[in-house]
N, C-alpha and C positions, 0 to 999 in steps of 0.2 A: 504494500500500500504506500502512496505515495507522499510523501510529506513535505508543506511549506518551513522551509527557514528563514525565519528573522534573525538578525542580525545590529542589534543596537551599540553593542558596547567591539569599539574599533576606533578606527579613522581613518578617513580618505586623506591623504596628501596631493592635494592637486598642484601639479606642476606646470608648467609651460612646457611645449617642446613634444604634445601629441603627434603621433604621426597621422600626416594626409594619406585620406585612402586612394594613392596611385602608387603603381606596383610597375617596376623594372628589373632587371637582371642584373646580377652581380655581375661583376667582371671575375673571369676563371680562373682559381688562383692555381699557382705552376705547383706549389706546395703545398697540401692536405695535413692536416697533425688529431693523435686520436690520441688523451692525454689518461692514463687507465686514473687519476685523481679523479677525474670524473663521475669512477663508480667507485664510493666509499666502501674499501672494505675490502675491496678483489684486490689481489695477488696474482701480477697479471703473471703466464709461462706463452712466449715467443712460440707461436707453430715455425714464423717463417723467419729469415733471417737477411740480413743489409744485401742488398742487392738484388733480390727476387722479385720476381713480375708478378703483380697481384692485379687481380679483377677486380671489378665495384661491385662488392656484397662477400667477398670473400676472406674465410675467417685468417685475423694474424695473429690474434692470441687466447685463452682461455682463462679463467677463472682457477687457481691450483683448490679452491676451497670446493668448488660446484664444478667437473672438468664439463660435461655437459654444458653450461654455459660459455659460447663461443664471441667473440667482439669482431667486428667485420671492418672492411676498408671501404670509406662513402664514395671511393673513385676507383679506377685503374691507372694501372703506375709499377712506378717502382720502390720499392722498400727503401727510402736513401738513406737515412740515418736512427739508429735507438738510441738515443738522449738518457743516460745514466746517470744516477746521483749516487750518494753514500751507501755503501755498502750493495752496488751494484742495480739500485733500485730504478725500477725504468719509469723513466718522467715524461716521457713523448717518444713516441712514434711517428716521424716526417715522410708523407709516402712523394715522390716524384709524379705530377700526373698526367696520363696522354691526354693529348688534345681532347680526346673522344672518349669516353667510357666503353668497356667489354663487362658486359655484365655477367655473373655466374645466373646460370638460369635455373630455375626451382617449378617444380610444379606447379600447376593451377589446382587450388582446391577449394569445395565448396564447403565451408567451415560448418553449413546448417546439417550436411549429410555423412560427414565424419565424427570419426569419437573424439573422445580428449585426446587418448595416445597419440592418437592421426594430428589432431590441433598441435599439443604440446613439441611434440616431434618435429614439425614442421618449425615451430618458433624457433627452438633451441638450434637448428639447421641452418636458419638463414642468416642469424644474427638478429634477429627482432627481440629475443629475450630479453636485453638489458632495459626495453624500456619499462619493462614489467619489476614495482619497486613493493619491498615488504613493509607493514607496519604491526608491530612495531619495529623500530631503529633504524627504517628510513632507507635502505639499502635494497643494491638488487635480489631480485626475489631469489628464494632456493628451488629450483627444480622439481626436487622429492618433494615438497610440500602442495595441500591443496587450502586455500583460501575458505573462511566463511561468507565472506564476499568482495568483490570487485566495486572499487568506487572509484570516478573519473568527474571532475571536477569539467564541467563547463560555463564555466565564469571566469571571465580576467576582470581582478578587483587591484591587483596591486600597484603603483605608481607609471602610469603611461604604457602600460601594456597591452598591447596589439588588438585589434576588434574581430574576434573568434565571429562572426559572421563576415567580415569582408575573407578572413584567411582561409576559413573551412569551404566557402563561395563552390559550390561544383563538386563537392567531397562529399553526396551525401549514400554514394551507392560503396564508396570505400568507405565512409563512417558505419553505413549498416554492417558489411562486411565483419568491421574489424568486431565490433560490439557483438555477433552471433563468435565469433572467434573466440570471444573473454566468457562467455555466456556456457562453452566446453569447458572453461579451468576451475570453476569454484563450483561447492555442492549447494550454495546458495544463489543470492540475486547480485547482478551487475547494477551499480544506484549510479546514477547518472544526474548531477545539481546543475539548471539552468535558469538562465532569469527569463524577465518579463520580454525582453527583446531577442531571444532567441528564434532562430528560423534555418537551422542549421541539420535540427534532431532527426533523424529516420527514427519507425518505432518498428522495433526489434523486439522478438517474443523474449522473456527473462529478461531483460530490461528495464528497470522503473526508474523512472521520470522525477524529479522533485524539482519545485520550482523554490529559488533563495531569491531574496534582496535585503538588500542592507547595506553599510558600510564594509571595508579589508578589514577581517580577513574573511567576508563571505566566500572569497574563491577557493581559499585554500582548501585542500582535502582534507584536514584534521578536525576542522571546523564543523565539515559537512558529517564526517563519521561520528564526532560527538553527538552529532544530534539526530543522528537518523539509526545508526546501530555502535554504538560503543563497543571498545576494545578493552576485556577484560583478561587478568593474567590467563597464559596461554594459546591465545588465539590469536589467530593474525589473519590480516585482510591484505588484499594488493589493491596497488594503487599503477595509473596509467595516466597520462597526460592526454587529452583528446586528441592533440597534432599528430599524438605518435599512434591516437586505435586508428585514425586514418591511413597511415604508414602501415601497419600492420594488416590493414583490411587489403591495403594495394597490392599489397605481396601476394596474398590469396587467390586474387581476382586476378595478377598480372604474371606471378614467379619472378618479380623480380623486387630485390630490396631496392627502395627509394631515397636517397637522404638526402632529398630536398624541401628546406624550412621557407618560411615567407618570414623574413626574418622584419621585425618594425622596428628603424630609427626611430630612438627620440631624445627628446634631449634639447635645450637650448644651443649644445655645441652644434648641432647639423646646423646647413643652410637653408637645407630642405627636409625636415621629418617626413618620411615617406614609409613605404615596404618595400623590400626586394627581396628575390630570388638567391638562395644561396645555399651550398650543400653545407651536411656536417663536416666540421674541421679546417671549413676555407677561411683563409688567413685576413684576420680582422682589418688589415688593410684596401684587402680588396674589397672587402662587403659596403667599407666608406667611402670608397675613393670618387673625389671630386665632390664629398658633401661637406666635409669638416669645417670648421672654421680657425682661423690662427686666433692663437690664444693657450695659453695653460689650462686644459681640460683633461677631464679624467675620462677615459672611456671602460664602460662595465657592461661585462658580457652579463645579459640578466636584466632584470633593473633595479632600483635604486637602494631596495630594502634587503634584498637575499643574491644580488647579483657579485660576480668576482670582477677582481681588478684586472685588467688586462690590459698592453700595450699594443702598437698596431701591427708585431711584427707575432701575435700571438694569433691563436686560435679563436674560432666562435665554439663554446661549450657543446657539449652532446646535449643535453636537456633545453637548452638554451635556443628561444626564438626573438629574441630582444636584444639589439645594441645603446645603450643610455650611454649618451653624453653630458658632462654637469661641468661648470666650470669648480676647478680646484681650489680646495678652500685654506689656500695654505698662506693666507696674508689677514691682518686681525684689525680689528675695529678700535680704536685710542677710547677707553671708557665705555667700550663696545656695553657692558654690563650695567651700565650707568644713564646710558641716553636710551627713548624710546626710538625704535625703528619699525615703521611703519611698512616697511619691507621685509622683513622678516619672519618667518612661521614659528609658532610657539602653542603649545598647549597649555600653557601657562600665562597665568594674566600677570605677568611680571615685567613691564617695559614693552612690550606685546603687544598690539590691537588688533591681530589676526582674528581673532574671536569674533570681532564686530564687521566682517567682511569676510563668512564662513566659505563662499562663494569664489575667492580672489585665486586666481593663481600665481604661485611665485617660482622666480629663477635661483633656488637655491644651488648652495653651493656643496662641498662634503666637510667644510668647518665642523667640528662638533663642538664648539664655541664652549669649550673646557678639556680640563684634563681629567685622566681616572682617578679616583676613591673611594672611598670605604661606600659600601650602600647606604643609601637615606632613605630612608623610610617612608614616601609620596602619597602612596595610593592609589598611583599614576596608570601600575603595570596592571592592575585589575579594570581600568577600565577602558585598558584598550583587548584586552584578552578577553574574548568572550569564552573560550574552554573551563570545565567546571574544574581549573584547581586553584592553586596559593602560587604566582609565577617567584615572587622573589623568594618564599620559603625552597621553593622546589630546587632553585639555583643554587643556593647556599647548601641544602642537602649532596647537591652534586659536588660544590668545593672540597666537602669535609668528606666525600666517598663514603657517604650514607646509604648503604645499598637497600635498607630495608623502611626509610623516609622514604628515598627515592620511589622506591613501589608505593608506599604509600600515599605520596604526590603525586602521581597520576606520571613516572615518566614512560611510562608504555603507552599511552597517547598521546606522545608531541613530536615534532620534528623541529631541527635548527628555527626553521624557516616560522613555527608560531612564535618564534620569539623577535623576532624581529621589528616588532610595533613596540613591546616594551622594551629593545634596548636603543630607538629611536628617541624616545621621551625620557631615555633614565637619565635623570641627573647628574648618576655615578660615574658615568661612561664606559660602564662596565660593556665586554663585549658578552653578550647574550649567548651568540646562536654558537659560537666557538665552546662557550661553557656547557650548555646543553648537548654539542657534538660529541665533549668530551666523556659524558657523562652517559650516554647510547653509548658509544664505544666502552666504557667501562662496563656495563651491565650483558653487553653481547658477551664480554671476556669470563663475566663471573657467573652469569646465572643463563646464557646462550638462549 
């Protein structure tokens, strides 16, 4: 059965620098990069090695934890360099790539008339697995396991992120596709959150529909699971990004893996906030070139609240359909704390009149106009968290490696990413989503 979500206690941060809905092509970068940081947790093992001719969709490395789980190449090319760090650890994989893609070709199959093994098999084959993530601890799914249920978040609610009706636009026999695909992995229901303006949804048998609105983090998945079926110790759901049940459904219908995103500038750094076309792992130069602006800006693969820093000689992330440009906040205000700025976003009615113009949008910067400290005590992080727990309690559980607060605090329901609104607003400047990462990795280690 289907259920509305409200969503009161959050905020929007409205920015400048929305992308316009016109859509062009990346310029093709000569170098591809697939960075195994990407998937928290995998241990990546090399199938192929520096100098080997790879197809687009063809596996280069595997998971040592889940070998079954395989990570694919978004081009054809050639393997040019594995990028090593400490103690031999691989940071990137750089592939060379032809002008033209040779794609490894895969079956066509009809996901409503095959079983799970047939579904599952096929995923783990192609390389699609990795976009299928576990919760709890946020990571890619395991194999052997079967989910209570599948949830896919269709709402972008977070800071200038892309409009899931212009991207999905023509996707909607791959959307059904993929969603009868997910509808094989769990002994449960695939819950699917959309808002009031969607027009994107095929309906797909086992599939339920929930309509949200509200303020971020209505998109998030964690948000949508608390309120529609909770995660109690034991059990685990998966989670899928809508972009990628598309990707997923296309492979079905076509046998061939796709890794091309509709990627949305935004950002006051562009000239032109737009969309464009562009595979996984094309070099974040190319996906801008010719829109940047000169200036000291920060560009972040993601956006503004859970995205990574990145330079333009880096990659666009694997999860990642968003480039944010902000200008860098590394220069400071004479009494910055002392004079009212009426430019400025604040949650707080302290020098602040953002409150009185909820409407405005503003060109921030990444200043976090203080340094870190002991935590203060606000009241702040509750009311941007709409999840049922204690967020600064739960934190501090995880400093002191409280394993059994920690369950107590609800951390088998959260990912980095809900923390992100209250380490935005914290006073402390403490870094949230780092804390809470560390603290799912500790719990994976000690109670798995």
């Amino acid at each position: 059965m289907s259920k509305d979500i409200r969503i009161k206690k959050g905020l929007d941060l409205k920015l400048k620098g929305e992308a316009e809905k016109q859509l062009s092509n990346a310029t093709r970068s000569k170098v591809y990069a697939i960075k195994p940081s990407d998937f928290h947790g995998v241990t990546p093992k090399m199938i192929l090695k520096e100098g080997a001719t790879v197809k687009a969709g063809e596996a280069i490395f595997f998971s040592k934890k889940d070998e079954a789980v395989k990570f694919i190449s978004p081009v054809s090319g050639t393997i040019q360099e594995i990028i090593r760090g400490e103690k031999r650890v691989i940071l990137e994989i750089r592939i060379l790539a032809d002008s033209q893609d040779v794609y490894v070709e895969h079956s066509k199959i009809n996901p409503k008339s095959s079983s799970r093994s047939e579904v599952k098999e096929h995923l783990l084959a192609s390389g699609c697995w990795p976009f299928i993530k576990q919760r709890p601890y946020d990571v890619v799914a395991n194999s052997a396991d079967t989910p209570k249920a599948i949830f896919v978040s269709g709402i972008h609610s977070a800071p200038l992120e892309g409009d899931l009706n212009f991207v999905l636009n023509g996707k909607k026999d791959a959307l059904e596709a993929g969603f009868a695909v997910l509808t094989k992995l769990t002994s449960g229901k695939v819950h699917v959150t959309v808002d009031s303006k969607t027009d994107f949804m095929p309906s797909t048998e086992g599939v339920v529909v929930h309509k949200g609105q509200g303020v971020h983090p209505v998109g998030l998945v964690s948000t949508q699971i608390a309120k529609i079926d909770p995660i109690n110790k034991g059990e685990k759901v998966w989670t899928v990004q809508i972009e990628d049940v598309a990707v997923i459904g296309e492979l079905f219908l076509t046998g061939k893996f796709n890794a091309e995103r509709i990627v949305a500038l935004t950002g006051t750094g562009f000239e032109r906030p737009s969309y464009v076309k562009a595979l996984i792992g094309a070099q974040i130069s190319d996906v801008v070139a010719g829109n940047l602006k000169e200036g000291n800006y920060r560009i972040i693969s993601g956006n503004v609240l859970t995205g990574d820093k990145k330079t333009k000689e880096d990659a666009l992330g694997f999860y990642h359909s968003q480039i944010t440009v902000i200008p860098e906040g590394d220069d400071y205000d004479f009494f910055g704390w002392n004079i009212p700025r009426p430019n400025k976003f604040s949650v707080y009615r302290a020098m602040m009149f953002s409150f009185l113009t909820p409407n405005k949008k503003y060109d921030l910067n990444t200043n976090t106009n203080g340094e870190h400290r002991g935590f203060v005590l606000t009241g702040e992080y509750e009311k941007v968290c709409p999840l049922d727990i204690y967020p600064m309690q739960l934190l501090k559980a995880i400093l002191v490696k409280d394993i059994d607060q920690m369950e107590a605090l609800g951390i088998y329901e959260v990912a980095p990413e809900d923390f992100a609104l209250t380490e935005f607003v914290d006073v402390s400047k403490q870094d949230h989503q780092r804390i809470v990462r560390q603290g799912l990795d500790l719990m994976i280690k000690e109670v798995g």
